[in-house]
PQR file with spaces between the fields and no chain letter, atoms N, CA, C, O and H, PARSE charges and radii, in Angstrom:
ATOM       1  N    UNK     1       0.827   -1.196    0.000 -0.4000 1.5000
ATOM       2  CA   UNK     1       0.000    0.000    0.000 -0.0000 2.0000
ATOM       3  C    UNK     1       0.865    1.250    0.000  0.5500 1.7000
ATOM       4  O    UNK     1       1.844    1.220    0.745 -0.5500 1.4000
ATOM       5  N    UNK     2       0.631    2.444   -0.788 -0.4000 1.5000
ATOM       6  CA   UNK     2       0.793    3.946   -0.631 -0.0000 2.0000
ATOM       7  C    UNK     2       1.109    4.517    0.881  0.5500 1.7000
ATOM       8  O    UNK     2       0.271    5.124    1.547 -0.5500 1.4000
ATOM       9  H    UNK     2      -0.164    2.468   -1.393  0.4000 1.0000
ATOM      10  N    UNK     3       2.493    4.218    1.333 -0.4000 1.5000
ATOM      11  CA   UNK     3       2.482    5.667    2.373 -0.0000 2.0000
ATOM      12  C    UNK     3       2.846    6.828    2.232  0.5500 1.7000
ATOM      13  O    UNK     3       4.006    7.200    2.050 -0.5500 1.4000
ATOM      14  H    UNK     3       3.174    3.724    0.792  0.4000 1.0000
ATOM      15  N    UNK     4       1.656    7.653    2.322 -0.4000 1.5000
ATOM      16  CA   UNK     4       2.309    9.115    2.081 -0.0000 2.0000
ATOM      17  C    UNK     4       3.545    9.670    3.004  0.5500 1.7000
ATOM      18  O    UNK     4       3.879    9.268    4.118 -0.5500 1.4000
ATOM      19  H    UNK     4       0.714    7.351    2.470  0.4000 1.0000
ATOM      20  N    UNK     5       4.073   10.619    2.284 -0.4000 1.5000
ATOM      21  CA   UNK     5       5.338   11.408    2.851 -0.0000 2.0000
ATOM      22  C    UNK     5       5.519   11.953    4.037  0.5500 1.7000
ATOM      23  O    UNK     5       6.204   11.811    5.050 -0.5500 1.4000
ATOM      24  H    UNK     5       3.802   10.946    1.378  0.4000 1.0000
ATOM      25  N    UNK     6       4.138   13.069    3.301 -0.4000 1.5000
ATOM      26  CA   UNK     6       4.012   13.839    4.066 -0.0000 2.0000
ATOM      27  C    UNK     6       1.769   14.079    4.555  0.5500 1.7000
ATOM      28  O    UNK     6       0.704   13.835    3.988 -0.5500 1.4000
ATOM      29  H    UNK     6       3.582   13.184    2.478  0.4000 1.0000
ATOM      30  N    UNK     7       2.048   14.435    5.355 -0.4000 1.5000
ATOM      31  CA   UNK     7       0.751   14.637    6.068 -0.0000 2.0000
ATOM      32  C    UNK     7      -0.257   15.913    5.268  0.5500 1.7000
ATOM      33  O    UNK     7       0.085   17.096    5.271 -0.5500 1.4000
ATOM      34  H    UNK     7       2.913   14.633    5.815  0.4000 1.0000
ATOM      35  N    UNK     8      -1.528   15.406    4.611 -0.4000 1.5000
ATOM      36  CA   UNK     8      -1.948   16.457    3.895 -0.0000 2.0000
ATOM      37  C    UNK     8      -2.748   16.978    4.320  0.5500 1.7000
ATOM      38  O    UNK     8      -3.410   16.223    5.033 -0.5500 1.4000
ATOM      39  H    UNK     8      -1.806   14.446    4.609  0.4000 1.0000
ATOM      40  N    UNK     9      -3.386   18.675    4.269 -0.4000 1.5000
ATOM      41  CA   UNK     9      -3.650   19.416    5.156 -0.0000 2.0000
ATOM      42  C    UNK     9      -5.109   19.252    5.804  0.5500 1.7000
ATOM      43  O    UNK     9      -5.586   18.122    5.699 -0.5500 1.4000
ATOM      44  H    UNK     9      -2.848   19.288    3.690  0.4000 1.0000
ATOM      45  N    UNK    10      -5.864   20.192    6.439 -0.4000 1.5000
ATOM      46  CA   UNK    10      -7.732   19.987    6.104 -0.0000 2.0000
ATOM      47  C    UNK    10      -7.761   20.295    5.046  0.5500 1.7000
ATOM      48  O    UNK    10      -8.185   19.453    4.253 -0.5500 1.4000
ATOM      49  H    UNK    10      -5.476   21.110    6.524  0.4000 1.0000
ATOM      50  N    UNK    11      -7.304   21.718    4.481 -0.4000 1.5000
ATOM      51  CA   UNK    11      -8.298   22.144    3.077 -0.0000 2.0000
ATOM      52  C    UNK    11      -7.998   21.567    2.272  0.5500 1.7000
ATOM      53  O    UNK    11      -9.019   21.499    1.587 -0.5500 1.4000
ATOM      54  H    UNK    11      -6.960   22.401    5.125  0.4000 1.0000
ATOM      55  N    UNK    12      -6.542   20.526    1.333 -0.4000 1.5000
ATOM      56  CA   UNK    12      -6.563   19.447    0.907 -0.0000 2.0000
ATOM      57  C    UNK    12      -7.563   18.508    1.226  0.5500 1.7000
ATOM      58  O    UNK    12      -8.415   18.321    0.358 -0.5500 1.4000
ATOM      59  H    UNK    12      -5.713   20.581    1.890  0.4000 1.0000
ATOM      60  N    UNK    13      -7.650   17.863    2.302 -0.4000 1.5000
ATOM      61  CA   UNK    13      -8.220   16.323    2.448 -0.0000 2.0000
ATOM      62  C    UNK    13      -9.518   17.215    2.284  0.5500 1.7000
ATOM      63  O    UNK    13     -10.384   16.457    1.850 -0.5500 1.4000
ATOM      64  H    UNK    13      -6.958   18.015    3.008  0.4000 1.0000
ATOM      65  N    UNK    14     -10.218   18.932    2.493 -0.4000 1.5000
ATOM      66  CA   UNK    14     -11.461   18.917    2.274 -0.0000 2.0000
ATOM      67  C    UNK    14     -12.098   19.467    0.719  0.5500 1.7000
ATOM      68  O    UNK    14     -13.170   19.283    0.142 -0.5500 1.4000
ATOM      69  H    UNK    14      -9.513   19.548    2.847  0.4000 1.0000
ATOM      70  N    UNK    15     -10.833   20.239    0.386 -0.4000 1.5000
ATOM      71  CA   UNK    15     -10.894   20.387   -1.246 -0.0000 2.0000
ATOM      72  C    UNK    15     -11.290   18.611   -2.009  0.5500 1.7000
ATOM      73  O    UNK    15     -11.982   18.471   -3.017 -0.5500 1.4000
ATOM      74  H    UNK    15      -9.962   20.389    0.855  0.4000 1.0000
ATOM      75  N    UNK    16     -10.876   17.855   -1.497 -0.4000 1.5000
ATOM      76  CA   UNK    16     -10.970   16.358   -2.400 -0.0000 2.0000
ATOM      77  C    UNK    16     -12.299   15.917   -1.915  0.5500 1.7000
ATOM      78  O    UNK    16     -12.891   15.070   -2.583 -0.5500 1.4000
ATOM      79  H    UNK    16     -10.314   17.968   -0.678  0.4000 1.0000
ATOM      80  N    UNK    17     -12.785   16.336   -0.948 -0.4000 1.5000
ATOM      81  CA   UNK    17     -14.337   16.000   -0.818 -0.0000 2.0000
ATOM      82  C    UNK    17     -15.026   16.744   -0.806  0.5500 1.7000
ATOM      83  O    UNK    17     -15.857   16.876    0.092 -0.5500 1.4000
ATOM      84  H    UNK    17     -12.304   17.025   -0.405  0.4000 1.0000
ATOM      85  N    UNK    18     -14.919   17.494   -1.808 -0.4000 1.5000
ATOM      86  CA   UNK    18     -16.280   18.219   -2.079 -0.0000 2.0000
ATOM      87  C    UNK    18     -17.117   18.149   -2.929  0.5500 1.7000
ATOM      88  O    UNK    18     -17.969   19.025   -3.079 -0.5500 1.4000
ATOM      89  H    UNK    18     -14.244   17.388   -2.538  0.4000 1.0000
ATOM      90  N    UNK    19     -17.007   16.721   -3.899 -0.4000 1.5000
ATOM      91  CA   UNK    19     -17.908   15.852   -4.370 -0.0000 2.0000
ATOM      92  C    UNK    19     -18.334   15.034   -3.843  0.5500 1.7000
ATOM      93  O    UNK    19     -18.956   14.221   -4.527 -0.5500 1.4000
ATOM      94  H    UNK    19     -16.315   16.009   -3.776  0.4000 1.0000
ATOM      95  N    UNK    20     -18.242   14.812   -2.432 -0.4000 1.5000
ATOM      96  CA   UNK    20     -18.600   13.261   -1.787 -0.0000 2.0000
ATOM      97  C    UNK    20     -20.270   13.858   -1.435  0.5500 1.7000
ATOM      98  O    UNK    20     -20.357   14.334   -0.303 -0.5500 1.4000
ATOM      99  H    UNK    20     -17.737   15.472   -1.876  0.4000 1.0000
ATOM     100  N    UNK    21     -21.108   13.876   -1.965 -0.4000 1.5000
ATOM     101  CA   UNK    21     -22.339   14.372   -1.210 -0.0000 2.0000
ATOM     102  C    UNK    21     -23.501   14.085   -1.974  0.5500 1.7000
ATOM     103  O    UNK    21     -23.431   14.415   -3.158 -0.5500 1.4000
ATOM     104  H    UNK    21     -21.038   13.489   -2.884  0.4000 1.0000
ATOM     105  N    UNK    22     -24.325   13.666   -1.671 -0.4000 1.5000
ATOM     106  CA   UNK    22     -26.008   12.724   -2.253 -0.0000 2.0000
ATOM     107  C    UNK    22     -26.424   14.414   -3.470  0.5500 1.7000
ATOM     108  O    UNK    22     -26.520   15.630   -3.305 -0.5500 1.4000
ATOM     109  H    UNK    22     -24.382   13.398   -0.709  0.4000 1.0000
ATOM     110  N    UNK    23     -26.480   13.942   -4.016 -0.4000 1.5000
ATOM     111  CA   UNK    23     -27.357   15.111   -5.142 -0.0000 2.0000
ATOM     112  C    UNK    23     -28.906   14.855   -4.683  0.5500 1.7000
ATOM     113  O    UNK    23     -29.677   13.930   -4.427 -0.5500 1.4000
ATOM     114  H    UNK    23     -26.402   12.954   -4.150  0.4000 1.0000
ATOM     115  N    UNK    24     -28.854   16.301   -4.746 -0.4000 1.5000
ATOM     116  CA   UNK    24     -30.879   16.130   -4.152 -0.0000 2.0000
ATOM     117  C    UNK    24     -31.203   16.215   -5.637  0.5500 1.7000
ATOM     118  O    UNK    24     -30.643   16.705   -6.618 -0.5500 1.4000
ATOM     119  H    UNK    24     -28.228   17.053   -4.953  0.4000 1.0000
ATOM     120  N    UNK    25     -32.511   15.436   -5.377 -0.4000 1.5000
ATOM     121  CA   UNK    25     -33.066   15.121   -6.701 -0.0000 2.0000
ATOM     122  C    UNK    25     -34.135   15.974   -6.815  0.5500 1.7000
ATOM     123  O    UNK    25     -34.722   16.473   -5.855 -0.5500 1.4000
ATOM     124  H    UNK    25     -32.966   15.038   -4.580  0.4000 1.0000
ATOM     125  N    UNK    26     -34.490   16.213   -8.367 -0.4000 1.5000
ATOM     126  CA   UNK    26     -35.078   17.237   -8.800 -0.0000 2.0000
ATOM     127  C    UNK    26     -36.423   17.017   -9.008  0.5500 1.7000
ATOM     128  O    UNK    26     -36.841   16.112   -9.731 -0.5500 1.4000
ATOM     129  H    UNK    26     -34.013   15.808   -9.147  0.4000 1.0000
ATOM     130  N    UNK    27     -37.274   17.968   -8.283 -0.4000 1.5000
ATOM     131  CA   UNK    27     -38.994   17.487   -7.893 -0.0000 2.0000
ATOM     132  C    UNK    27     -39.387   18.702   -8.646  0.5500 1.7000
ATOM     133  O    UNK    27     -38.709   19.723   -8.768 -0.5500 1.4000
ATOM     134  H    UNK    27     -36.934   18.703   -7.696  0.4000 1.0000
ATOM     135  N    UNK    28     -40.834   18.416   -9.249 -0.4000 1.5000
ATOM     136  CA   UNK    28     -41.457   19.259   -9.598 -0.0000 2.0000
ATOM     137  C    UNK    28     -42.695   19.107   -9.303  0.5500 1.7000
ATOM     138  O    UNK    28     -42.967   18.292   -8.421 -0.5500 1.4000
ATOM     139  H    UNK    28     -41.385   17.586   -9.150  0.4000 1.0000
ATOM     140  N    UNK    29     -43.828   19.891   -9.997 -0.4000 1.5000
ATOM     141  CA   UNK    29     -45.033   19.991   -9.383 -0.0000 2.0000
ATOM     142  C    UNK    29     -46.019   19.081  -10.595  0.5500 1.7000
ATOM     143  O    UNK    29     -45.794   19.373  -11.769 -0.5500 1.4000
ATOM     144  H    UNK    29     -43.608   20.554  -10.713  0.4000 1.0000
ATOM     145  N    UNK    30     -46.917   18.173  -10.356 -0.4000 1.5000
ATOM     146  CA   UNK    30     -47.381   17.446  -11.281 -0.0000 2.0000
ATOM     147  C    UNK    30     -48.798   18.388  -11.700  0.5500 1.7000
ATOM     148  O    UNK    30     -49.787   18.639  -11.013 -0.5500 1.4000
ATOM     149  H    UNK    30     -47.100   17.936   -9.402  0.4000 1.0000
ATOM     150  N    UNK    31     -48.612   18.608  -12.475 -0.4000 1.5000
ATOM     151  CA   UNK    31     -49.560   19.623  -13.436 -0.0000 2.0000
ATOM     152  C    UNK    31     -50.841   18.872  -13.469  0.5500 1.7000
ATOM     153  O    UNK    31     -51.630   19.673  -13.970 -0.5500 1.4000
ATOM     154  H    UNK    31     -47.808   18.404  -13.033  0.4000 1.0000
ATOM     155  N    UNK    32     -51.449   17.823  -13.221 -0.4000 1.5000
ATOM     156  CA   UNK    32     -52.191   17.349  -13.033 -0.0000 2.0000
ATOM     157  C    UNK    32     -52.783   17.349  -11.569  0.5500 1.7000
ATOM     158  O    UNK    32     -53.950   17.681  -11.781 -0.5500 1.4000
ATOM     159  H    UNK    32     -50.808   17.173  -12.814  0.4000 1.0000
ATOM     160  N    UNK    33     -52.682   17.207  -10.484 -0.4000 1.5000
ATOM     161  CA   UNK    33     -52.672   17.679   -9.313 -0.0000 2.0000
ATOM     162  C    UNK    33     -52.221   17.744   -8.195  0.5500 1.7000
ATOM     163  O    UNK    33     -52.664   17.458   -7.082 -0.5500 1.4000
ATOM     164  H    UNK    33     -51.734   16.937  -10.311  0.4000 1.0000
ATOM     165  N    UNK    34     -50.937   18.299   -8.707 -0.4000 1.5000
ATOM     166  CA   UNK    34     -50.429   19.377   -7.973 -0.0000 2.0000
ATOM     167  C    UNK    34     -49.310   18.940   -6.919  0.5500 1.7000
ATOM     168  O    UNK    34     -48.601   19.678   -6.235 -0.5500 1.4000
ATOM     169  H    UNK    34     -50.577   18.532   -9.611  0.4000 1.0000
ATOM     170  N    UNK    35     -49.338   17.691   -6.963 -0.4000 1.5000
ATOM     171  CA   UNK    35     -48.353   16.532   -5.875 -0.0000 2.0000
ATOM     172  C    UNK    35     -46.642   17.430   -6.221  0.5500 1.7000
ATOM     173  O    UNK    35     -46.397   18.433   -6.890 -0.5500 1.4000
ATOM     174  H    UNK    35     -49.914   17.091   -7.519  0.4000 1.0000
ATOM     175  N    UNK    36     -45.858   16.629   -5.520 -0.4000 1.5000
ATOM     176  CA   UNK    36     -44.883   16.925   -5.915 -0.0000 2.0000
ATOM     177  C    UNK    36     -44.003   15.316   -6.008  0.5500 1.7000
ATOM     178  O    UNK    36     -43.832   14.344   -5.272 -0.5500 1.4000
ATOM     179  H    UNK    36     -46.056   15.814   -4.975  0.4000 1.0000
ATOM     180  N    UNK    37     -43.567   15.797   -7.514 -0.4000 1.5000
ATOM     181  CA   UNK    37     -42.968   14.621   -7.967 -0.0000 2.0000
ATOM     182  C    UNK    37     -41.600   14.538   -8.353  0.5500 1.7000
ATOM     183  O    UNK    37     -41.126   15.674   -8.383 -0.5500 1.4000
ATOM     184  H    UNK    37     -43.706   16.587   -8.112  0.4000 1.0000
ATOM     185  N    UNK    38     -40.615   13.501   -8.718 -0.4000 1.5000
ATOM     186  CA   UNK    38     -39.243   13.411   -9.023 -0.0000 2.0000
ATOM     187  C    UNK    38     -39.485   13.479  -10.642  0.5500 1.7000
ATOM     188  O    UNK    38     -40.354   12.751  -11.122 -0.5500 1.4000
ATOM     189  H    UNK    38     -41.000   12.578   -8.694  0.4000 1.0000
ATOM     190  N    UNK    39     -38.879   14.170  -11.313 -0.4000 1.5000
ATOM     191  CA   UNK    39     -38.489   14.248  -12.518 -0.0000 2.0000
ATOM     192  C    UNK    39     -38.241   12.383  -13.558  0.5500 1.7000
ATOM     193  O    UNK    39     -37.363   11.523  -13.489 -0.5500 1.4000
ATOM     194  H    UNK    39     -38.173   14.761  -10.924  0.4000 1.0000
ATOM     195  N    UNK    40     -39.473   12.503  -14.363 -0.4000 1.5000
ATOM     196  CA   UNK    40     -39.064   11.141  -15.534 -0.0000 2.0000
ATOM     197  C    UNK    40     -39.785    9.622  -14.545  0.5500 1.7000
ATOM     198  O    UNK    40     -39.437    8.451  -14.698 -0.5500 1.4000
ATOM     199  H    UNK    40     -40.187   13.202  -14.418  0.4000 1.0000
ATOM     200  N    UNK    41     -40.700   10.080  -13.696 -0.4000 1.5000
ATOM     201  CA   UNK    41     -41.913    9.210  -12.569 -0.0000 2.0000
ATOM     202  C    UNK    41     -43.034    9.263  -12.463  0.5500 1.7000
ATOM     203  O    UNK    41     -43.488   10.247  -11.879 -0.5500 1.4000
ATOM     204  H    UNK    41     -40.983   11.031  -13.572  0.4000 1.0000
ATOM     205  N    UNK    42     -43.842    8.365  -12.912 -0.4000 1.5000
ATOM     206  CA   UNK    42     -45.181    8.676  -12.457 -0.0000 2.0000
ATOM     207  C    UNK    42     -45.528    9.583  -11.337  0.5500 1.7000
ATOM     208  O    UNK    42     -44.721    9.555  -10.408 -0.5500 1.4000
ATOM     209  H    UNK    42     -43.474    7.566  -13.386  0.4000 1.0000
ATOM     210  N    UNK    43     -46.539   10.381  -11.208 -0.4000 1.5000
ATOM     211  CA   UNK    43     -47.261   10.383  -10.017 -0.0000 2.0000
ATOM     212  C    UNK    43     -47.692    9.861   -9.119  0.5500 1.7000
ATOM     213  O    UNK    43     -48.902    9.645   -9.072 -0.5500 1.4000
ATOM     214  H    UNK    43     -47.195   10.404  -11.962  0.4000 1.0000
ATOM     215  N    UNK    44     -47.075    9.584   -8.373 -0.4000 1.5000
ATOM     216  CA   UNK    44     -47.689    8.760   -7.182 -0.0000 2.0000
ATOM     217  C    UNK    44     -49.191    8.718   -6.440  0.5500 1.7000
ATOM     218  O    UNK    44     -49.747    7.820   -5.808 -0.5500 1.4000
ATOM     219  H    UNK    44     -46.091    9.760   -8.411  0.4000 1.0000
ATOM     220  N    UNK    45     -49.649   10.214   -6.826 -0.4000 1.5000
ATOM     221  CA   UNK    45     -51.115   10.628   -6.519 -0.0000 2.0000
ATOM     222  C    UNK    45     -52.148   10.520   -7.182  0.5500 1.7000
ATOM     223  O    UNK    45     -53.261   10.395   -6.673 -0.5500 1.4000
ATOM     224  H    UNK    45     -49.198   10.943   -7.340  0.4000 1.0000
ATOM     225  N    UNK    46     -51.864   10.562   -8.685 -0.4000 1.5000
ATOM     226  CA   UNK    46     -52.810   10.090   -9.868 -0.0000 2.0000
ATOM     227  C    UNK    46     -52.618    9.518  -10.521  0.5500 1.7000
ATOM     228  O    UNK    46     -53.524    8.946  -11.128 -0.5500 1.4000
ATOM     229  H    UNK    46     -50.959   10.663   -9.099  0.4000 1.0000
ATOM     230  N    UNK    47     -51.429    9.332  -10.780 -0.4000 1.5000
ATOM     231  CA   UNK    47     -50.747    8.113  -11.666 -0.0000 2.0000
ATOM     232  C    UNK    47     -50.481    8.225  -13.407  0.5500 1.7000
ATOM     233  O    UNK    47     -50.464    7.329  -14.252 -0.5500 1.4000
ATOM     234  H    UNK    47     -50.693    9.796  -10.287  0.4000 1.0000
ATOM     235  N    UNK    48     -50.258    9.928  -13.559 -0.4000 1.5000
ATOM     236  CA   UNK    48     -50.098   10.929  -14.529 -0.0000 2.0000
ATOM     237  C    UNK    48     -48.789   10.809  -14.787  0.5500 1.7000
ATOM     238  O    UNK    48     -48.012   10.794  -13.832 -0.5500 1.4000
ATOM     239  H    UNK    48     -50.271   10.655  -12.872  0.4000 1.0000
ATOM     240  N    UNK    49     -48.350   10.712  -15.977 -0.4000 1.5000
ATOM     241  CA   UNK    49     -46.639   10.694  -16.647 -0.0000 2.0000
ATOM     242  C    UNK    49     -46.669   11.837  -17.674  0.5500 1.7000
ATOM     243  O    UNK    49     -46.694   11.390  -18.820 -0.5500 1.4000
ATOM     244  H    UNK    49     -48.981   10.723  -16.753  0.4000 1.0000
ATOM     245  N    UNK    50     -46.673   12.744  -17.629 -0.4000 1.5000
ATOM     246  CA   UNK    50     -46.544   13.294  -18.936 -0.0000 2.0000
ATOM     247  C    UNK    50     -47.839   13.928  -19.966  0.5500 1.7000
ATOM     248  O    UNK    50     -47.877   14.149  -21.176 -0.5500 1.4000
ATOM     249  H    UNK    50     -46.653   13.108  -16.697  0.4000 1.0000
ATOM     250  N    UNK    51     -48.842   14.092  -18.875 -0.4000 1.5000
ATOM     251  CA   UNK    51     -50.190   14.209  -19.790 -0.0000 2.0000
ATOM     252  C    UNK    51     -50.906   12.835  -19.988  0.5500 1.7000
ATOM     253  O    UNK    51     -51.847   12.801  -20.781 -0.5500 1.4000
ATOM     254  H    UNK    51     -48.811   13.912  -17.892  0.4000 1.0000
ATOM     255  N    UNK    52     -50.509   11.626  -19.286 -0.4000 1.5000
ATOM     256  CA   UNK    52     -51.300   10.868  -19.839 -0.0000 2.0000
ATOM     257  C    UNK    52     -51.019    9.917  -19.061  0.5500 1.7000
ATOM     258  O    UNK    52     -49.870    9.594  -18.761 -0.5500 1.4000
ATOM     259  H    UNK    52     -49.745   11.654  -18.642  0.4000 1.0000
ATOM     260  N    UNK    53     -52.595    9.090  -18.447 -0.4000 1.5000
ATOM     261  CA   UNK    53     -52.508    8.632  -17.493 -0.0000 2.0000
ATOM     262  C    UNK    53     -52.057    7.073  -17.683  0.5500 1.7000
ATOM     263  O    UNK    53     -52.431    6.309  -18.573 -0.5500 1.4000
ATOM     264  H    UNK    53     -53.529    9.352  -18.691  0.4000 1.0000
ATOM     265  N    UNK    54     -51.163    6.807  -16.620 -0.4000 1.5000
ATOM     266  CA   UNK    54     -50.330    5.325  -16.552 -0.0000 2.0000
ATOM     267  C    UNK    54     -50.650    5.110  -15.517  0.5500 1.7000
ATOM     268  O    UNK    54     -51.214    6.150  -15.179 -0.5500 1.4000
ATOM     269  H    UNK    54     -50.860    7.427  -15.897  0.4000 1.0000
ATOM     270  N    UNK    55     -50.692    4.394  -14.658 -0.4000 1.5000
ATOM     271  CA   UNK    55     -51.541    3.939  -13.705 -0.0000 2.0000
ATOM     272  C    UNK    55     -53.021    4.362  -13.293  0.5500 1.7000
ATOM     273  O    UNK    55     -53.432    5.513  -13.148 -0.5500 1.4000
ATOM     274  H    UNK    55     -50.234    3.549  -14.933  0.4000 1.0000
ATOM     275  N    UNK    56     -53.822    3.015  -13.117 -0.4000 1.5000
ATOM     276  CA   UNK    56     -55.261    3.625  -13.032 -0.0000 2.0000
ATOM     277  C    UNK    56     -55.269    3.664  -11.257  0.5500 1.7000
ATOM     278  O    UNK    56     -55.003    2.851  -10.372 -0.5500 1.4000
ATOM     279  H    UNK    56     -53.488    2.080  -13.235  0.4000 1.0000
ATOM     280  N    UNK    57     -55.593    4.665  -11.295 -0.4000 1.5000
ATOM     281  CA   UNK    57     -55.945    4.879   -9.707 -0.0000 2.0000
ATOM     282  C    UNK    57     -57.388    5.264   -8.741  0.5500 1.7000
ATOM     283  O    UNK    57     -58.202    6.154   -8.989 -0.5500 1.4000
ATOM     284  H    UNK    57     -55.809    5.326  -12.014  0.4000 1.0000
ATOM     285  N    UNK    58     -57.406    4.187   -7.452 -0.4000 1.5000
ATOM     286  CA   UNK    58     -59.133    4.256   -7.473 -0.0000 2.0000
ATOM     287  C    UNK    58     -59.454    5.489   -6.373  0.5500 1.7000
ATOM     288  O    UNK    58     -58.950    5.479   -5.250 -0.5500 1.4000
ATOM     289  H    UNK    58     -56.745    3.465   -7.250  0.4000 1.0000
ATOM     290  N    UNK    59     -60.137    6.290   -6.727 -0.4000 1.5000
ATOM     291  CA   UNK    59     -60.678    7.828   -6.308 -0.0000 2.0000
ATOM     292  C    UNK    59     -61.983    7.199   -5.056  0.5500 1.7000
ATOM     293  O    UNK    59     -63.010    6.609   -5.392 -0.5500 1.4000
ATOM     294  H    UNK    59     -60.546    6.298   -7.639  0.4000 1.0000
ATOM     295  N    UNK    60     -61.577    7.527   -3.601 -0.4000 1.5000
ATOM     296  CA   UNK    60     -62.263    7.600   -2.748 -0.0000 2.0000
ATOM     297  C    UNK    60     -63.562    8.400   -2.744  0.5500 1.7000
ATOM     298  O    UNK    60     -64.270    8.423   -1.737 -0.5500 1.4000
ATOM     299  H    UNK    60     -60.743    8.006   -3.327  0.4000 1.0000
């Protein structure tokens, strides 16, 4: 294994992680009603993709 030389600093070891972090995912509002949804997903509330309904869903 790699032993380093020398000891590398915080803002090194924190400059190299400043990609380490979950991407929040991108929600929008389902134009159909109004839920809020993840981008390229059904609706979970009506079951709307795009203008057009993919899942049939039963209305209380």
């Amino acid at each position: 294994m790699a032993h380093p030389k020398h000891r590398h600093s915080k803002s090194r070891r924190d400059l190299r992680r400043t990609h380490d972090f979950a991407a929040v995912p991108t929600l929008f509002t389902c134009p159909n009603c109004g839920a809020t949804v993840m981008y390229h997903h059904v609706c979970p509330q009506c079951g709307y993709y795009r203008g057009r309904q993919i899942i049939e869903k039963k209305t209380e």
